[in-house]
Backbone as a printed PyTorch tensor [residue, N CA C, xyz], in Angstrom:
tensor([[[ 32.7440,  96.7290, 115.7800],
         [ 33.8670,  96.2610, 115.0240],
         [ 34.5590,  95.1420, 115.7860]],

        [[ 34.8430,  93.9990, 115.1310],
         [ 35.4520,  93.0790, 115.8530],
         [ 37.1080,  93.0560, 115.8750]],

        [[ 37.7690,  92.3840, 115.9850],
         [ 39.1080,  92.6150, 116.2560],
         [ 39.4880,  91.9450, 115.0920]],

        [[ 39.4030,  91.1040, 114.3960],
         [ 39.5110,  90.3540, 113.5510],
         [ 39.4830,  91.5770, 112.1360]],

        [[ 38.6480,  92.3170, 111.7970],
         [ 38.7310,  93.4610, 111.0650],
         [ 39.8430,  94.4150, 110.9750]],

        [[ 40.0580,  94.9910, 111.9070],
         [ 40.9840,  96.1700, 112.6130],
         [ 42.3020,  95.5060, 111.7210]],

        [[ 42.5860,  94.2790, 112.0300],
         [ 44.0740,  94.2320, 111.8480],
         [ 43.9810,  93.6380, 109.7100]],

        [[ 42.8640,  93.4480, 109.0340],
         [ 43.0130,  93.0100, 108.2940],
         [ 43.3270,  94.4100, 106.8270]],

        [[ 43.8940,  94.1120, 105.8730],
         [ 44.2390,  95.1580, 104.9710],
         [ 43.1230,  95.8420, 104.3550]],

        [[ 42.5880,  97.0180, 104.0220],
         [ 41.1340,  97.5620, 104.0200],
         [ 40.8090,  97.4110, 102.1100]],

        [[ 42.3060,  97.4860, 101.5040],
         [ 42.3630,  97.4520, 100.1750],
         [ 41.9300,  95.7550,  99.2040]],

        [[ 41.9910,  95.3550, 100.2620],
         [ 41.6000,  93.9740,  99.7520],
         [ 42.3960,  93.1480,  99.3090]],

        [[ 43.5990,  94.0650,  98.9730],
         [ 44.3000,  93.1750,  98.2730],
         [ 45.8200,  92.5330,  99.4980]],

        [[ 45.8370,  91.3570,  99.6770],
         [ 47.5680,  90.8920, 100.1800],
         [ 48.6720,  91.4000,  99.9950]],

        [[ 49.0750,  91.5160, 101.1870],
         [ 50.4510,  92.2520, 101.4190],
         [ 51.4920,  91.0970, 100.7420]],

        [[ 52.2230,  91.1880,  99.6340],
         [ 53.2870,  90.3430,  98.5850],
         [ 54.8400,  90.1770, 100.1460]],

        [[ 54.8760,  89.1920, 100.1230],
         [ 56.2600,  88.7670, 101.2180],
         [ 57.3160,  88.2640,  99.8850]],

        [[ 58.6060,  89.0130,  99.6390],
         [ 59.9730,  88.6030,  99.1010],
         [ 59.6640,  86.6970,  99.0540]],

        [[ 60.0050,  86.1120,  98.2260],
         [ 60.4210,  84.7790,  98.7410],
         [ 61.6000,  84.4830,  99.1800]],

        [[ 61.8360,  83.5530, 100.1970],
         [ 62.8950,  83.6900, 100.9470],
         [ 63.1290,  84.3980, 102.3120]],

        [[ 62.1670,  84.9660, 102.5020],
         [ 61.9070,  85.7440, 103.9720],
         [ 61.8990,  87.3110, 103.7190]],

        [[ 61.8560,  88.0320, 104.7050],
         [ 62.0040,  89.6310, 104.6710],
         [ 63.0950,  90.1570, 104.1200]],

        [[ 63.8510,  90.0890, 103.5530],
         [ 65.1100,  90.5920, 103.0660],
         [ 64.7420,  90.6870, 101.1640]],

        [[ 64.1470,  91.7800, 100.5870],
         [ 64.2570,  91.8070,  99.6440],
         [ 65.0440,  91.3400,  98.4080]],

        [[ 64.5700,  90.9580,  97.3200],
         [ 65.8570,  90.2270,  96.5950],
         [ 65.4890,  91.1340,  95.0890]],

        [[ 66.8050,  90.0760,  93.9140],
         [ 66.2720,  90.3720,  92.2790],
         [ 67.5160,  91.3440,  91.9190]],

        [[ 66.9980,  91.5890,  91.1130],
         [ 68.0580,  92.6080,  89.8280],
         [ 68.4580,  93.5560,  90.2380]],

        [[ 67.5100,  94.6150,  91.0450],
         [ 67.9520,  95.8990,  91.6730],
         [ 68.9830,  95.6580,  92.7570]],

        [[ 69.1610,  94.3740,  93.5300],
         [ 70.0590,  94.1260,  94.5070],
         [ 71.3820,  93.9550,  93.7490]],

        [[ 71.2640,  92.4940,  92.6990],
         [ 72.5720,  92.4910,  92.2420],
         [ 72.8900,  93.4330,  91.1850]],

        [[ 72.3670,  94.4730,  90.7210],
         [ 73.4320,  95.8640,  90.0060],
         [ 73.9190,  96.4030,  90.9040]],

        [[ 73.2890,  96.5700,  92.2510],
         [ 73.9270,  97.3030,  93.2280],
         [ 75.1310,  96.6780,  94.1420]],

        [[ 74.8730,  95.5240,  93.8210],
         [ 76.4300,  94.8250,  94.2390],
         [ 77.0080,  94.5540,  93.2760]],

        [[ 76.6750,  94.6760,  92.3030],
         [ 78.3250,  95.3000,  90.9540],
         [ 78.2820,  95.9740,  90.9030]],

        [[ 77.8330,  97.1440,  90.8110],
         [ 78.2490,  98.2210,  90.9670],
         [ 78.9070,  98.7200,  92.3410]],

        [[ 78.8690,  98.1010,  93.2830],
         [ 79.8440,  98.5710,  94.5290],
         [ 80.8260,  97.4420,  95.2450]],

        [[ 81.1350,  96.7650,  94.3970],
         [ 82.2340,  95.4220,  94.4830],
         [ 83.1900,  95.4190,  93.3630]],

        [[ 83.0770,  96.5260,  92.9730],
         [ 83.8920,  96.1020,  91.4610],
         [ 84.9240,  96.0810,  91.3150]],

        [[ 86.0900,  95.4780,  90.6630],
         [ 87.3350,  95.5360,  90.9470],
         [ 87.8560,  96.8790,  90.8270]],

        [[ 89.8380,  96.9390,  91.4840],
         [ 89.7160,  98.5120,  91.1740],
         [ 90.2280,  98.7590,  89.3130]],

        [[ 90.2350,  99.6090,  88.8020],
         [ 90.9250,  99.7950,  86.9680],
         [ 92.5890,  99.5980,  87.7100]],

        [[ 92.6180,  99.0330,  86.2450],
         [ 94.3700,  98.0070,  86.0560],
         [ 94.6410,  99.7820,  85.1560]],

        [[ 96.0740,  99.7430,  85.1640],
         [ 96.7060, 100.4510,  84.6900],
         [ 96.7220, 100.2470,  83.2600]],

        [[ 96.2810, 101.0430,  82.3510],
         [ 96.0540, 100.8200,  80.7410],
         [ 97.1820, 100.3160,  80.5260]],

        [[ 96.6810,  99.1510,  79.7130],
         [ 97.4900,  98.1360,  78.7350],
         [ 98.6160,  99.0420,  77.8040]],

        [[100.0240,  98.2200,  77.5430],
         [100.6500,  98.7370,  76.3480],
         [100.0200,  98.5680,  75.2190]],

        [[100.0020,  99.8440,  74.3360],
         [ 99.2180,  99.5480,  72.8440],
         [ 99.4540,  98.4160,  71.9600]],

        [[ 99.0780,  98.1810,  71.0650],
         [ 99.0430,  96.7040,  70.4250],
         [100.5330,  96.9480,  69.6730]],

        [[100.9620,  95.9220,  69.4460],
         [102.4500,  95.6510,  68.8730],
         [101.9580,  94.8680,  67.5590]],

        [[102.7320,  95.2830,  66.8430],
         [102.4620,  94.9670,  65.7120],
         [103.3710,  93.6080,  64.9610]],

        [[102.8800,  92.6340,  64.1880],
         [104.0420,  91.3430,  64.0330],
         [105.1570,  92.4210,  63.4150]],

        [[106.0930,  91.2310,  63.6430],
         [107.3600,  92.0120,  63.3600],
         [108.2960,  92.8930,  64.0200]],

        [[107.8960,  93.4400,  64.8730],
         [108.4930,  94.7300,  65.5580],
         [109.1190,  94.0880,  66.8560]],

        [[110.2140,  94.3890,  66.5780],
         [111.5480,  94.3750,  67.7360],
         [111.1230,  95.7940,  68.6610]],

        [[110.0260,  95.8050,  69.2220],
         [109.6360,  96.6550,  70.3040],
         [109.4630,  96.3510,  71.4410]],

        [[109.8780,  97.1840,  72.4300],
         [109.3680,  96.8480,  73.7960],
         [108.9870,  98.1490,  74.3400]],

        [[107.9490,  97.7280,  75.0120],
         [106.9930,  98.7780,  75.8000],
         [107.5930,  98.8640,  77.4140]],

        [[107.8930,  99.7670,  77.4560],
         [108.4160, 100.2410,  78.7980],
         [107.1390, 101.0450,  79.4920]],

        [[106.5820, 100.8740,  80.5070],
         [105.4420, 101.5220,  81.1520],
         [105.9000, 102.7130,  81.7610]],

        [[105.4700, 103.5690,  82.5790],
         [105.7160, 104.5720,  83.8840],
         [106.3440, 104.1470,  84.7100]],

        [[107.2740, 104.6940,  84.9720],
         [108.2080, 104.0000,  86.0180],
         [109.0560, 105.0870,  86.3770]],

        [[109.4040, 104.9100,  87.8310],
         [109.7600, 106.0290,  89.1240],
         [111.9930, 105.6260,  89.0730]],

        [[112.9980, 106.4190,  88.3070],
         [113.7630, 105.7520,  88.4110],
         [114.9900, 107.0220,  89.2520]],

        [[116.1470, 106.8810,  89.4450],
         [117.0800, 107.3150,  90.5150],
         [117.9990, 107.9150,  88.9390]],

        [[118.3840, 109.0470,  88.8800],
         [119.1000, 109.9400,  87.7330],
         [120.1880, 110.5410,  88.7930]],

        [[121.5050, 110.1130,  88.1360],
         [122.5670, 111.1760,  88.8100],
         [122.3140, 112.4660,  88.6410]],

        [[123.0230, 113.1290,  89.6280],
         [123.0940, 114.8500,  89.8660],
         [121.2610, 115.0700,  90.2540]],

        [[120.4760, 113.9970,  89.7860],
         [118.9920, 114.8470,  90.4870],
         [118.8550, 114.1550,  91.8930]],

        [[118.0010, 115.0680,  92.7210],
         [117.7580, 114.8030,  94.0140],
         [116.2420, 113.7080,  93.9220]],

        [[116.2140, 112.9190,  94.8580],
         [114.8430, 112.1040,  94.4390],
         [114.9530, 111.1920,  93.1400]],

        [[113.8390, 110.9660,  93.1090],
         [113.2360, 109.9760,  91.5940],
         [112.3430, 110.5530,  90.7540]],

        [[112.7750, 110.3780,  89.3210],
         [112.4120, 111.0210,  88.2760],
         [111.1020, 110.2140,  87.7640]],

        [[110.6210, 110.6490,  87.3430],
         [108.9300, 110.0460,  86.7400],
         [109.2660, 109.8310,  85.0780]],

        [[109.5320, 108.4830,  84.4880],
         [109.9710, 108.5100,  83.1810],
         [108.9580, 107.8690,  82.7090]],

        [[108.0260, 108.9000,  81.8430],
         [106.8790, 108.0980,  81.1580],
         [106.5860, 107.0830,  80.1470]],

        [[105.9870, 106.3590,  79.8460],
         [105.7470, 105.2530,  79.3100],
         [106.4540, 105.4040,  77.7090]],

        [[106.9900, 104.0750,  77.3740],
         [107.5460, 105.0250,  76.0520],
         [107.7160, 103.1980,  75.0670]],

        [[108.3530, 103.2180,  73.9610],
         [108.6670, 102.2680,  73.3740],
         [110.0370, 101.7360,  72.9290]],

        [[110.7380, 100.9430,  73.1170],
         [112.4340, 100.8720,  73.3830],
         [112.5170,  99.6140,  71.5610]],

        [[113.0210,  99.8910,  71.2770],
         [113.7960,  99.1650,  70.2470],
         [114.7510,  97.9760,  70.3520]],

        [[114.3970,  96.6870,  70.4730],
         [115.5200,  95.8040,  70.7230],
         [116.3010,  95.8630,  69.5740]],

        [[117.3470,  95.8540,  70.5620],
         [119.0630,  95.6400,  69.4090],
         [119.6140,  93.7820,  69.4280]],

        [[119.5340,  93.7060,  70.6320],
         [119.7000,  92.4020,  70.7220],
         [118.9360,  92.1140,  72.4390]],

        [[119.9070,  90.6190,  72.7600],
         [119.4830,  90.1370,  73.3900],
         [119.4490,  91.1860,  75.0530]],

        [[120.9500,  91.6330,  75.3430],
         [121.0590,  92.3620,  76.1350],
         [121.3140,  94.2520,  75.7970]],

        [[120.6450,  94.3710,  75.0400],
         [120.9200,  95.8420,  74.5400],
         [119.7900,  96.6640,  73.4980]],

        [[119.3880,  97.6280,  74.3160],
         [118.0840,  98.4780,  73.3710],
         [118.2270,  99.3550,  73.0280]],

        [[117.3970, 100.3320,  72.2130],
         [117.5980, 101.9380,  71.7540],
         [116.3470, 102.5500,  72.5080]],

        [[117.2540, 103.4120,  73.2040],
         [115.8180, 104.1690,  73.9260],
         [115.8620, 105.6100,  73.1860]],

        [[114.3490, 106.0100,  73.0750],
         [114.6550, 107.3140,  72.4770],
         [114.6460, 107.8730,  73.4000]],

        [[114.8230, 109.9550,  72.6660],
         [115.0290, 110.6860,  73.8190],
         [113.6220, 110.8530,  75.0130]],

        [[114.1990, 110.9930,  76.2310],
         [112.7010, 111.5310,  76.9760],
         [112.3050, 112.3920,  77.9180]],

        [[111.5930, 112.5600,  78.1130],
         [111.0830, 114.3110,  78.7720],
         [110.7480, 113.2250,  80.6270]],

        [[111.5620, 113.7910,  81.4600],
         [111.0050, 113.2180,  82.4570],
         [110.6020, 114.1100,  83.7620]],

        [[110.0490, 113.8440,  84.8000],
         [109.3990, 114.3960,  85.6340],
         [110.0950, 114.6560,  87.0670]],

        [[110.9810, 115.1180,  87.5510],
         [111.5980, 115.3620,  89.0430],
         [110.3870, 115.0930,  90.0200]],

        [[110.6700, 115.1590,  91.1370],
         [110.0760, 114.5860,  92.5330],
         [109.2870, 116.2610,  92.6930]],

        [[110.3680, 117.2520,  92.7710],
         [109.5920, 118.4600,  92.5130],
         [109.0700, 118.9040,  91.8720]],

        [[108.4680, 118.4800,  90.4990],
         [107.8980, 119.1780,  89.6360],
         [108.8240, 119.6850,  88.8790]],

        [[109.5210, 119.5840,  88.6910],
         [111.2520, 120.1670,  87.4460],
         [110.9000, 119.0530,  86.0020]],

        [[111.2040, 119.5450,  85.5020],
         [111.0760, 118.5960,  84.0440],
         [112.5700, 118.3810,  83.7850]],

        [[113.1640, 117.0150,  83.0740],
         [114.3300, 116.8760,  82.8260],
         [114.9540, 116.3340,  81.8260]],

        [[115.6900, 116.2770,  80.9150],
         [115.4480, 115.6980,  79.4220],
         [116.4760, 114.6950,  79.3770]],

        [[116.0440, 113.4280,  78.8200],
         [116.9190, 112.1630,  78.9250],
         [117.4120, 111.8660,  77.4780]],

        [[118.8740, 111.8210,  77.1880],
         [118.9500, 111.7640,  75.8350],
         [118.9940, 110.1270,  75.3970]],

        [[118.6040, 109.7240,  74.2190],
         [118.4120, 109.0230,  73.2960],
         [119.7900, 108.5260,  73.2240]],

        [[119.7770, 106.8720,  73.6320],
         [121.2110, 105.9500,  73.3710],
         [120.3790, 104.7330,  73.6010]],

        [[121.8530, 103.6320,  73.3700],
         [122.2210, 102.4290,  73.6840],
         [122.2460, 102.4860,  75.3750]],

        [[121.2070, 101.0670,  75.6500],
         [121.2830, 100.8250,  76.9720],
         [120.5990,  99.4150,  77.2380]],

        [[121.0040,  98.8030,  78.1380],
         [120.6700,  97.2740,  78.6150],
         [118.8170,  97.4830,  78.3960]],

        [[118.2110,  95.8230,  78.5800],
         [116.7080,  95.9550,  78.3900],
         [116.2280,  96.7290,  79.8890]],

        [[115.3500,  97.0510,  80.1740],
         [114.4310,  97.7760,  81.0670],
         [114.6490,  97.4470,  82.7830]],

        [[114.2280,  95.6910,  82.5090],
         [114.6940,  94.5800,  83.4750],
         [116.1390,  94.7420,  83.8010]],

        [[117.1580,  95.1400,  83.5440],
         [118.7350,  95.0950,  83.6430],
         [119.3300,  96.1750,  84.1580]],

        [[118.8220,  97.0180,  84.1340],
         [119.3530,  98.5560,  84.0310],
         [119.0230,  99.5500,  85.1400]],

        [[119.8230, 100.4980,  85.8570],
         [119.4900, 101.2690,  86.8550],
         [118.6820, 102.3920,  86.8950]],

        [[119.0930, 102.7200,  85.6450],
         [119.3070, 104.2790,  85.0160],
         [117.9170, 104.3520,  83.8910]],

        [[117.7620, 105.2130,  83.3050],
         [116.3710, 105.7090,  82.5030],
         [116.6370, 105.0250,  80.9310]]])
């Protein structure tokens, strides 16, 4: 046996080299870098508003309630413009720092942006 044999492939057929050098490439690479680069999820959109509607979408938001200790968790809800500086919020069920549930009643109050309070 010569040496020239020994090292050659016995199947006959050529060993296939990536183009571009040793570093494999193609489709299976880039799903796997979208799939592990992907941005992180945005916080779901306010639902669609409809023409016409003097609505505003107030999101989740962490706010400071007299007499409670901590910040209350007031969930996403829909406010009614009255005018320029003044909305109707309905009533709402909100969330204590401890786990306490707390009920916010339904009034007149500045827009979202303006205001301290729930």
């Amino acid at each position: 046996m010569s040496l020239c044999t020994l090292g050659a492939p016995r199947s006959g057929r050529a060993q296939a080299t990536p183009p571009g050098g040793t570093t494999p490439g193609g489709a299976i690479f880039d799903r796997l870098r979208d799939q592990t680069t992907r941005p992180m999820p945005l916080p779901s959109p306010a639902p669609p508003r409809r023409p016409g509607d003097d609505m505003i979408w107030v999101p989740d938001r962490h706010v400071r309630v007299p007499g409670v200790e901590g910040s209350v968790l007031v969930p996403g809800h829909w406010e009614q413009r009255l005018s320029e500086h003044e909305v109707y919020v309905p009533p709402l069920t909100g969330q204590t720092s401890d786990g306490g549930v707390i009920q916010l009643p339904a009034g007149r109050q500045p827009p979202p942006g303006e205001r301290q309070s729930p």
